[in-house]
C-alpha atoms as an extended CHARMM CRD file, in Angstrom:
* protein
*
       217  EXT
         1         1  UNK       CA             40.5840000000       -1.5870000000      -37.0140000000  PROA      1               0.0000000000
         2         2  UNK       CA             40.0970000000       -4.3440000000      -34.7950000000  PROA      2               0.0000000000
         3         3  UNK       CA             39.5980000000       -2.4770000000      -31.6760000000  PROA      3               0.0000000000
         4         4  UNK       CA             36.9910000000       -0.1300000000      -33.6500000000  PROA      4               0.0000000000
         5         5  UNK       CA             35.0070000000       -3.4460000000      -34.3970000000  PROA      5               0.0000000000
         6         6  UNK       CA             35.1870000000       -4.8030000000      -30.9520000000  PROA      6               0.0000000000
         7         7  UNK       CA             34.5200000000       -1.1970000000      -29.7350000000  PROA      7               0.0000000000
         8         8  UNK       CA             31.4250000000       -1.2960000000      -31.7720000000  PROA      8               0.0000000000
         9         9  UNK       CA             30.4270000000       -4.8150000000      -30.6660000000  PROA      9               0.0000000000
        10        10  UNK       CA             30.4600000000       -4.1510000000      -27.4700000000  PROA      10              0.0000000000
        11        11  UNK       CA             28.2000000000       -1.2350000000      -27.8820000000  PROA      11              0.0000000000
        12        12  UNK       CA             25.6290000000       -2.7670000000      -29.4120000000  PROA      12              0.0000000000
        13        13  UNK       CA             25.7410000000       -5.8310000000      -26.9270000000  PROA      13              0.0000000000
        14        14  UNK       CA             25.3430000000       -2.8130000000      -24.2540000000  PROA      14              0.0000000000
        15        15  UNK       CA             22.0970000000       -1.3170000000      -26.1010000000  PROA      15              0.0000000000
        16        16  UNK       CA             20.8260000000       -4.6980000000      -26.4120000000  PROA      16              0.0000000000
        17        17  UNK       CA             21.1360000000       -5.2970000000      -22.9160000000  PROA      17              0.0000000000
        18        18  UNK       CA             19.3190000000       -1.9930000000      -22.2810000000  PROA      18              0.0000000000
        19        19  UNK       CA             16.4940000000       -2.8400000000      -24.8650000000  PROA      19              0.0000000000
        20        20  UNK       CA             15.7790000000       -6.0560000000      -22.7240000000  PROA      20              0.0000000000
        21        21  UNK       CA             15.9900000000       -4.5730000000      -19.4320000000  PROA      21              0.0000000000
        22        22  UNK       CA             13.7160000000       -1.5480000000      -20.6880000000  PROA      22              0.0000000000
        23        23  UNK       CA             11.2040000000       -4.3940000000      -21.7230000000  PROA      23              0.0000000000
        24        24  UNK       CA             11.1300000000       -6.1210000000      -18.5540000000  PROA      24              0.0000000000
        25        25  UNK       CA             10.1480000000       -3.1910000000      -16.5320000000  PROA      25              0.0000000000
        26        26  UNK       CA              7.7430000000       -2.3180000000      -18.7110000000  PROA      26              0.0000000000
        27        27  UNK       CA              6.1250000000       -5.6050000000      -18.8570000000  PROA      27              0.0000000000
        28        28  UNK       CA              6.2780000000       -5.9830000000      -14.8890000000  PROA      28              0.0000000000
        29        29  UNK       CA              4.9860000000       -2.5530000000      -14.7410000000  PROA      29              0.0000000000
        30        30  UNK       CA              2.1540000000       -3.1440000000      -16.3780000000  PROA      30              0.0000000000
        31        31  UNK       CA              1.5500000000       -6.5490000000      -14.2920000000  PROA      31              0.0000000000
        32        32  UNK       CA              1.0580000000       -4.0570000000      -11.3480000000  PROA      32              0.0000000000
        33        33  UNK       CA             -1.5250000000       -1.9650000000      -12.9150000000  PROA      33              0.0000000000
        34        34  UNK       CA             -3.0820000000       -4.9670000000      -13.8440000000  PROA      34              0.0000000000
        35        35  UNK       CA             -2.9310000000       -6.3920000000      -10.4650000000  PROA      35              0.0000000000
        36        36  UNK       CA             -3.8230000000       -2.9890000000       -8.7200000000  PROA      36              0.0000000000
        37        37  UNK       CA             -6.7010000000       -2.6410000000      -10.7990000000  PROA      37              0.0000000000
        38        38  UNK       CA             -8.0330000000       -6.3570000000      -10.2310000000  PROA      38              0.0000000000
        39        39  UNK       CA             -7.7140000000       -5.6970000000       -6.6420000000  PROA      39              0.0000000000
        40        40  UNK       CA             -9.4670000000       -2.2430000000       -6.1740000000  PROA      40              0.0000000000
        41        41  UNK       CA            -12.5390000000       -3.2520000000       -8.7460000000  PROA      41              0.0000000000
        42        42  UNK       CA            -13.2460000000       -5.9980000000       -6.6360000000  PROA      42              0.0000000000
        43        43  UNK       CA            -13.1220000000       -3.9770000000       -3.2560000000  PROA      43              0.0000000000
        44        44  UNK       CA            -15.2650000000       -1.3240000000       -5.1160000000  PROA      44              0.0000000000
        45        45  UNK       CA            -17.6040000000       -3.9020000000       -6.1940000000  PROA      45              0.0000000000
        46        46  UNK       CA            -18.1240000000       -5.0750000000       -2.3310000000  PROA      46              0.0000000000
        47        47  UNK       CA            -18.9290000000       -1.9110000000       -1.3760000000  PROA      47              0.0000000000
        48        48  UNK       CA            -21.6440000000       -0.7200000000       -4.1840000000  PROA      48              0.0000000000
        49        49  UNK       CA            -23.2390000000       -4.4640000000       -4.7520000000  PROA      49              0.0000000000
        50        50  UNK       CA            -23.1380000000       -6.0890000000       -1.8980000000  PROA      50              0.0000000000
        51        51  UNK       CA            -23.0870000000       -3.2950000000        1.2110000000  PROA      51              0.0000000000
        52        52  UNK       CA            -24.4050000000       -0.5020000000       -0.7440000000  PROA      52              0.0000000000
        53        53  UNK       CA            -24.6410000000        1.8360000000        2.9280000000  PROA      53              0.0000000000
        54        54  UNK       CA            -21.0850000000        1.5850000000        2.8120000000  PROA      54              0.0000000000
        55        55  UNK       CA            -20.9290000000        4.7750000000        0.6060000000  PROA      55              0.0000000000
        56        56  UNK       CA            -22.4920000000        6.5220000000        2.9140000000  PROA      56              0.0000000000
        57        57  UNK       CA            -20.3460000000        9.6080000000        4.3820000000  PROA      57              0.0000000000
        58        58  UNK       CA            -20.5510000000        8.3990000000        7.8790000000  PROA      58              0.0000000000
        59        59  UNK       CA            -17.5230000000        5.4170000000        8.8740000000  PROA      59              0.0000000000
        60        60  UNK       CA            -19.4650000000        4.4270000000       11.6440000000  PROA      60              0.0000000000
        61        61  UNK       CA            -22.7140000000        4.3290000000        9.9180000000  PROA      61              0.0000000000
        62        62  UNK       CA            -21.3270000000        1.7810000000        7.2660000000  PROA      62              0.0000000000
        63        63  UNK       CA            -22.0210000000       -1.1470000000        9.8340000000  PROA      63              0.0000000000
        64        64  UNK       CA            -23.0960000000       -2.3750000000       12.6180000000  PROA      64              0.0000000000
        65        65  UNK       CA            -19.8310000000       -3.7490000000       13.6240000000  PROA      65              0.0000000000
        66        66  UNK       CA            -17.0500000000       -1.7370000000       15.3200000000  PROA      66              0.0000000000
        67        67  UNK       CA            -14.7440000000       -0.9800000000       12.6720000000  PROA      67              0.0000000000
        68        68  UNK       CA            -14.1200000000       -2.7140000000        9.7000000000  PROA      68              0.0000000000
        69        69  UNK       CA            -13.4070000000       -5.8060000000       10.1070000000  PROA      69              0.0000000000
        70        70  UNK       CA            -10.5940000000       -7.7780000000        7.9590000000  PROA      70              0.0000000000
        71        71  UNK       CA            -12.3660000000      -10.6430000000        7.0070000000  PROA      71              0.0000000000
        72        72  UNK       CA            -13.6180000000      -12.7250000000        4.1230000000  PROA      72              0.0000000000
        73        73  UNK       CA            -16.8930000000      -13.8790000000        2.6780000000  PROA      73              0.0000000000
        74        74  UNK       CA            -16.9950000000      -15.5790000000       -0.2990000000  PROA      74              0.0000000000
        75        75  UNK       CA            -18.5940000000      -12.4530000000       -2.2190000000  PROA      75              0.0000000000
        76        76  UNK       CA            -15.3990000000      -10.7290000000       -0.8170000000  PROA      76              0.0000000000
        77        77  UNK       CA            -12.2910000000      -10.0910000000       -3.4370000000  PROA      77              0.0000000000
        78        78  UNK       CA            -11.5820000000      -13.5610000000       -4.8770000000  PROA      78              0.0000000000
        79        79  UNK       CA             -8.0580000000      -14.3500000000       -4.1750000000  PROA      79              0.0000000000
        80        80  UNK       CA             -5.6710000000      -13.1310000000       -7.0570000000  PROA      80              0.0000000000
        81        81  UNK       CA             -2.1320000000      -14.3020000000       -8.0660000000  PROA      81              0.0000000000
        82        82  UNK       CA              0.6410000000      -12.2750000000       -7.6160000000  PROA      82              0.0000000000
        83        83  UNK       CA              3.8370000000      -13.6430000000       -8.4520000000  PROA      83              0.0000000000
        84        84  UNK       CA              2.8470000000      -16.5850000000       -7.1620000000  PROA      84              0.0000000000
        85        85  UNK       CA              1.1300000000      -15.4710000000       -3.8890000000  PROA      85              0.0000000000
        86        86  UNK       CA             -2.3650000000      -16.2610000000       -3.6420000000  PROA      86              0.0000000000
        87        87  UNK       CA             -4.0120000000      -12.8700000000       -2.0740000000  PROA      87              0.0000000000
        88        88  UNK       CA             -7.0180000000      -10.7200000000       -1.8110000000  PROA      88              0.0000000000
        89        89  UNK       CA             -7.5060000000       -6.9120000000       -1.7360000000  PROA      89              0.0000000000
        90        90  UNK       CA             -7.7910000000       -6.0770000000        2.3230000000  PROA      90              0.0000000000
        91        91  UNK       CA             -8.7750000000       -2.4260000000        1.0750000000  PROA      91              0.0000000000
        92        92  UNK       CA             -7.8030000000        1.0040000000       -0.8060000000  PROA      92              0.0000000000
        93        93  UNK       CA             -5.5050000000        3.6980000000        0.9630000000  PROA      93              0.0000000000
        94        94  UNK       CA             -6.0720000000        6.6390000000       -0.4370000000  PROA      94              0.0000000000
        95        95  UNK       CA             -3.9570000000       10.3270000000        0.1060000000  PROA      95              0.0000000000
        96        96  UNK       CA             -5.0590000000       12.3600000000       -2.2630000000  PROA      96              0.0000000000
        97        97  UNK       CA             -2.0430000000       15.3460000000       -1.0080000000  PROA      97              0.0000000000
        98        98  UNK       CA              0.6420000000       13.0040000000       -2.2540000000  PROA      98              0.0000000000
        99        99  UNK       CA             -0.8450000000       11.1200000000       -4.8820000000  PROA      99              0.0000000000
       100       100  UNK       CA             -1.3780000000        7.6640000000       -3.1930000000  PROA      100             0.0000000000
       101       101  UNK       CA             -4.1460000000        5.7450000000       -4.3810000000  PROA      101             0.0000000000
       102       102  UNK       CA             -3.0660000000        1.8310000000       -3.8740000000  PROA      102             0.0000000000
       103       103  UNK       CA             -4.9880000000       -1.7020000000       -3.0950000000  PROA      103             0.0000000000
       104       104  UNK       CA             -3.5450000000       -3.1370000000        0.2720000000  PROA      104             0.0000000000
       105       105  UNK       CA             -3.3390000000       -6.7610000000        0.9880000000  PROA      105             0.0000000000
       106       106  UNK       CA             -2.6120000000       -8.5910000000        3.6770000000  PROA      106             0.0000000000
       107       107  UNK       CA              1.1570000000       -9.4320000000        3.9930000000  PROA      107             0.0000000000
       108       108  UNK       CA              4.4900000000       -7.6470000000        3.2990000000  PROA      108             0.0000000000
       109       109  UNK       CA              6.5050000000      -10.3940000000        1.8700000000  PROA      109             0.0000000000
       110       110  UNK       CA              8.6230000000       -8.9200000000       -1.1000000000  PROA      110             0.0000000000
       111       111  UNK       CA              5.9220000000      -10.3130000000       -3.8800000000  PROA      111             0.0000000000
       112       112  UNK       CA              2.8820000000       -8.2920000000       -2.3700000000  PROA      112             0.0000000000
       113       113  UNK       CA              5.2800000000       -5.1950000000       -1.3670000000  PROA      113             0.0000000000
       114       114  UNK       CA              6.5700000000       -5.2900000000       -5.2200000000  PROA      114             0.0000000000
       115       115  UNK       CA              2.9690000000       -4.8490000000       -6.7200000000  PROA      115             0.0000000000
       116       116  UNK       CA              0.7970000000       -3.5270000000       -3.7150000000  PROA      116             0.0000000000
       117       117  UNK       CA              0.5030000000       -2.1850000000       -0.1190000000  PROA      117             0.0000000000
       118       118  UNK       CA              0.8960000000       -4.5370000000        2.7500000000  PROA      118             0.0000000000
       119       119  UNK       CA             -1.3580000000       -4.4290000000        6.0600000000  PROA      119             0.0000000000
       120       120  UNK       CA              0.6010000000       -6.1080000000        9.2330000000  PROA      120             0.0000000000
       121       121  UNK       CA             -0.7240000000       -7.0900000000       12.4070000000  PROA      121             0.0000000000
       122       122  UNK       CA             -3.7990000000       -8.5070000000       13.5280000000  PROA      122             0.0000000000
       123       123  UNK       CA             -5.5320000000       -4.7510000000       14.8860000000  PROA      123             0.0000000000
       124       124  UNK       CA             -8.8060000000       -4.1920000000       12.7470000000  PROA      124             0.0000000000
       125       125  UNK       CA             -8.9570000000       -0.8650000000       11.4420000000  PROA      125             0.0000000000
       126       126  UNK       CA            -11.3980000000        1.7880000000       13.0980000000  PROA      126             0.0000000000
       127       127  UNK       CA            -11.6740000000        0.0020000000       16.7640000000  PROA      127             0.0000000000
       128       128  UNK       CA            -10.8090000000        1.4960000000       19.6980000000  PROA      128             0.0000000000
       129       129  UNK       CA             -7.1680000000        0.7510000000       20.6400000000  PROA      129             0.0000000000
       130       130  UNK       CA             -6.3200000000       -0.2550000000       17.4410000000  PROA      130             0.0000000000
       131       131  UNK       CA             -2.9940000000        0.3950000000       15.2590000000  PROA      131             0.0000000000
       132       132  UNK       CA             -2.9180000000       -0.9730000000       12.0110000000  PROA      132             0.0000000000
       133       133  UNK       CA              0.1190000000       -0.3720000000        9.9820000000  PROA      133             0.0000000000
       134       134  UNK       CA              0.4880000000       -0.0220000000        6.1460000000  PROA      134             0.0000000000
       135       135  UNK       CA              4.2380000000       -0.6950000000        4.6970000000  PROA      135             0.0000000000
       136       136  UNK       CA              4.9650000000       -0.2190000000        0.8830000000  PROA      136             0.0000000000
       137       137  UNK       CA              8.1650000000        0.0420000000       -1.2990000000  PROA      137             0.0000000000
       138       138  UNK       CA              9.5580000000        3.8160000000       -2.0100000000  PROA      138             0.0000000000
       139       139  UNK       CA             12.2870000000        2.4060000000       -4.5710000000  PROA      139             0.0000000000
       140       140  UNK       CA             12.9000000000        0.2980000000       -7.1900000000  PROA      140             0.0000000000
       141       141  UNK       CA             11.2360000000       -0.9200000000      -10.4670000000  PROA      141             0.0000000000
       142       142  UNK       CA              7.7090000000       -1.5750000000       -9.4340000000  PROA      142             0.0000000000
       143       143  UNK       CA              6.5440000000       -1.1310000000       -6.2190000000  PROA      143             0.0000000000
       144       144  UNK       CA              6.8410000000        2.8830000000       -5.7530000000  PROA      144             0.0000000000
       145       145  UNK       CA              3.1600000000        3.2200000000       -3.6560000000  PROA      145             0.0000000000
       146       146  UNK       CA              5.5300000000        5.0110000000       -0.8930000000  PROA      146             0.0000000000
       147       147  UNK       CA              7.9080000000        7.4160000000       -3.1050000000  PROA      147             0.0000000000
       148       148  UNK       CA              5.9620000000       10.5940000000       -2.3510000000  PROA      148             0.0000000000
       149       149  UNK       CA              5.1560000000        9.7440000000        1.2160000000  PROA      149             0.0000000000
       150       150  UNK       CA              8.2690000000       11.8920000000        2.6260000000  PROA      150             0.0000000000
       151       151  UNK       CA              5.9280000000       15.0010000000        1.5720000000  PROA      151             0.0000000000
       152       152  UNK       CA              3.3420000000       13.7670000000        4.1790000000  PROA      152             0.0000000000
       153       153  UNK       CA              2.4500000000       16.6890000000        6.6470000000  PROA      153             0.0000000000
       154       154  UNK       CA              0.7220000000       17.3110000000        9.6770000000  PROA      154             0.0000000000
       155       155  UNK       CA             -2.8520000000       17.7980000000        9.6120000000  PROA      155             0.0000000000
       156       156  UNK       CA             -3.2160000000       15.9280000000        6.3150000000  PROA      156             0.0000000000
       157       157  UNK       CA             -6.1440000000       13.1130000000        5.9170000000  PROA      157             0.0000000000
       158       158  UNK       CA             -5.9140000000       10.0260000000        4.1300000000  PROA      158             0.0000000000
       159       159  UNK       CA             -9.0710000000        7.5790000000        4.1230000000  PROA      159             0.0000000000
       160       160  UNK       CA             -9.2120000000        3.3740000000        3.9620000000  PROA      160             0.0000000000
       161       161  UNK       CA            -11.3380000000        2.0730000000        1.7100000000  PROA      161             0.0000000000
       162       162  UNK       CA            -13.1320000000       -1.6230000000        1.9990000000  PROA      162             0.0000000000
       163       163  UNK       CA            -16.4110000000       -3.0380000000        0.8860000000  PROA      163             0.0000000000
       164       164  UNK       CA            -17.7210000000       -2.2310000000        4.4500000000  PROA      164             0.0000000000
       165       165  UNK       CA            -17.0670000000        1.3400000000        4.5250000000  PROA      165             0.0000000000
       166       166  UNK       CA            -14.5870000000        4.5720000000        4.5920000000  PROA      166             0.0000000000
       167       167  UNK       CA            -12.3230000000        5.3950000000        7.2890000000  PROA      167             0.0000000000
       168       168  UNK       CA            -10.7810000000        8.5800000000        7.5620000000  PROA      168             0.0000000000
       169       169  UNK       CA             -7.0750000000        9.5260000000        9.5240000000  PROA      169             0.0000000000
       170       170  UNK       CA             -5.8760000000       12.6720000000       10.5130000000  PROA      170             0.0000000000
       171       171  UNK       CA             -1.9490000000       12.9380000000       10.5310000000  PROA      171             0.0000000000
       172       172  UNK       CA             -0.5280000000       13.5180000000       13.4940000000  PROA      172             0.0000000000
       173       173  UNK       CA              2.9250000000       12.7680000000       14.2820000000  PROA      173             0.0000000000
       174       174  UNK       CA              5.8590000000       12.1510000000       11.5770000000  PROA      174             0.0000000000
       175       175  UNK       CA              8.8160000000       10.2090000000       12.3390000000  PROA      175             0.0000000000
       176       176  UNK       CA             12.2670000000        8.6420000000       11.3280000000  PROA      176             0.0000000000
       177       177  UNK       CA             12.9730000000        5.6930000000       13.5810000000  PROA      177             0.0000000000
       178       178  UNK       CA             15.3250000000        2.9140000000       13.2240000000  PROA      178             0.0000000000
       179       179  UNK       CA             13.3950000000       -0.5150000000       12.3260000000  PROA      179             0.0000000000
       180       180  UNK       CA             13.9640000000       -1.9190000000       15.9590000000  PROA      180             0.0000000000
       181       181  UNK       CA             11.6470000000        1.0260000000       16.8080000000  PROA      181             0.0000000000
       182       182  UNK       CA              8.2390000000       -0.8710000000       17.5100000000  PROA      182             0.0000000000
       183       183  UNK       CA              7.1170000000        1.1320000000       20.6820000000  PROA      183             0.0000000000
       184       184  UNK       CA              6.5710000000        3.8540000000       17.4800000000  PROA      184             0.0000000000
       185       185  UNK       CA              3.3460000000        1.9400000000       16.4790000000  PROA      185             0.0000000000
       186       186  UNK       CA              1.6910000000        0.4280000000       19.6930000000  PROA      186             0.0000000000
       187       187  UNK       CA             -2.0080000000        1.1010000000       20.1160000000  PROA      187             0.0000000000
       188       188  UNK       CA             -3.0610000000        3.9960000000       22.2180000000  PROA      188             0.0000000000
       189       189  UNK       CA             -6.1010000000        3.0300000000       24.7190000000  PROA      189             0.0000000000
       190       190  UNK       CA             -9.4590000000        4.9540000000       23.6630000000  PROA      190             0.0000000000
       191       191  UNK       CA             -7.8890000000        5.7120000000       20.2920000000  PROA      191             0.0000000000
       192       192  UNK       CA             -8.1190000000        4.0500000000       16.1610000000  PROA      192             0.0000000000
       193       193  UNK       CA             -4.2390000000        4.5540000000       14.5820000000  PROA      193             0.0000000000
       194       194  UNK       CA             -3.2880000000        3.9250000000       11.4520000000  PROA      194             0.0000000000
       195       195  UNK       CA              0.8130000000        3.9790000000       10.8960000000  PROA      195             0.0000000000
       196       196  UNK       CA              2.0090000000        4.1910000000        7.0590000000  PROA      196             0.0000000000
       197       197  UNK       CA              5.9390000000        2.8250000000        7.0680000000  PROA      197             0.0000000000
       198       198  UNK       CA              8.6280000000        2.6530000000        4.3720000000  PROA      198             0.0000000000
       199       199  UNK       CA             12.1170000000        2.6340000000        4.1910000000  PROA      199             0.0000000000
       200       200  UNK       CA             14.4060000000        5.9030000000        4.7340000000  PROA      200             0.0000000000
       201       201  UNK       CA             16.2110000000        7.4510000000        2.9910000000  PROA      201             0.0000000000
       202       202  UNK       CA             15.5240000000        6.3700000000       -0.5300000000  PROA      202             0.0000000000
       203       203  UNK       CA             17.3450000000        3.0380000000       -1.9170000000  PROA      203             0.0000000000
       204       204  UNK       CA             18.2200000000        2.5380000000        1.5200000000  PROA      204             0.0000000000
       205       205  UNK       CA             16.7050000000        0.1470000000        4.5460000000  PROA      205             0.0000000000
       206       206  UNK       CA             18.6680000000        1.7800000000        7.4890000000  PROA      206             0.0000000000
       207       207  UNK       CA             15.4690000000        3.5360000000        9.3070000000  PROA      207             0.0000000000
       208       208  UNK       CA             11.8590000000        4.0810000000        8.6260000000  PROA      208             0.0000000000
       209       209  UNK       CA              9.7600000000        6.4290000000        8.1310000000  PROA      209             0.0000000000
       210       210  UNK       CA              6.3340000000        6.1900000000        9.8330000000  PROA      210             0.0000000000
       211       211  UNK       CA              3.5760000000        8.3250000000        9.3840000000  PROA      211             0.0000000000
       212       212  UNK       CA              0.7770000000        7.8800000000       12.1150000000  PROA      212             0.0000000000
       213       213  UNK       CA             -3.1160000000        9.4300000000       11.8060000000  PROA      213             0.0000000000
       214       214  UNK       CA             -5.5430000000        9.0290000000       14.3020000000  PROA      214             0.0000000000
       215       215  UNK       CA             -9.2830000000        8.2780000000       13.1730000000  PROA      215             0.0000000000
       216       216  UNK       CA            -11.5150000000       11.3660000000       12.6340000000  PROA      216             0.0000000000
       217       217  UNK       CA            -14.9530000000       10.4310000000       12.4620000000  PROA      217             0.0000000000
């Protein structure tokens, strides 16, 4: 009788424990729509308030700088807390093929990575000889901007999004490399790259995969 009781004890401590867990991912998944929402409405608003020829179908007709530059005015996304990071929406990566659609922020320290893309580097988007790269979780409880990007092909495009304009990348090379790998992602004279990285295989951090586009304009 007693080992029924403590049989059924423990069961109910285990659904408990499942009940709060279940919560908590909720909850912090819902702080990451939140947060991704914050972040894109204030790119958005950039682009249709305050540069309204960025919607223009043209990247290079957006401005009369050479790509899009990564900088911030004071009209530009107001810095927004996440986990305790202080941050502000760099831009929108979308790839429509795969289902991406994700705010990107400067930084890839575990807080940003958990509840947005991160942008590395100092390259600026769009300018010749540049290589930006774009690194995002695959795994875990929040985070999951990268899950699908292992059905990336070929010839797909996926576009960046600021408040100074689109920029569009054709997909042209698909690689596993081990994270030592950084020749993989060095600019290319005369060319605009853009390199989207997460970790390979899934739950795992022993290699990368990087998916590289060149700009199509």
């Amino acid at each position: 009788m007693r080992s029924r009781r403590r049989f059924v004890t423990a069961g109910i401590f285990t659904m408990l424990a499942g009940l709060v867990t279940l919560v908590q991912v909720l909850h912090t998944t819902s702080e990451t729509d939140r947060i991704q929402k914050d972040l894109k409405a204030a790119v958005y608003h950039e682009q249709v308030y305050e540069n309204p020829q960025a919607s223009q179908s043209h990247p290079r007709a957006v401005s009369e700088k050479p790509g899009i530059a990564r900088t911030q005015s004071a009209s530009v996304a107001a810095p927004k807390e996440i986990q305790g990071v202080a941050t502000a929406a760099e831009g929108v990566l979308k790839y429509p093929s795969i289902g991406v659609d994700a705010a990107v922020v400067s930084g890839v320290s575990e807080e940003e990575l958990n509840h947005a893309l991160g942008i590395m580097g100092e390259d600026v988007p769009g300018t010749d000889g540049s290589h930006a790269v774009i690194a995002g979780h695959r795994s875990g409880i929040t985070g999951k901007f990268f899950n699908t990007l292992h059905q990336a092909r070929e010839g797909d495009v996926f576009s960046y999004h600021t408040s100074e304009g689109v920029l569009r990348y054709k997909v042209v090379s698909l690689q596993v490399v081990t994270p030592d790998k950084i020749d993989a992602v060095r600019p290319v004279p005369g060319e605009s790259r853009m390199t989207l990285v997460t970790c390979y295989p899934n739950y795992s951090n022993a290699y990368r995969l990087l998916v590289t586009g060149i700009q199509v304009d």
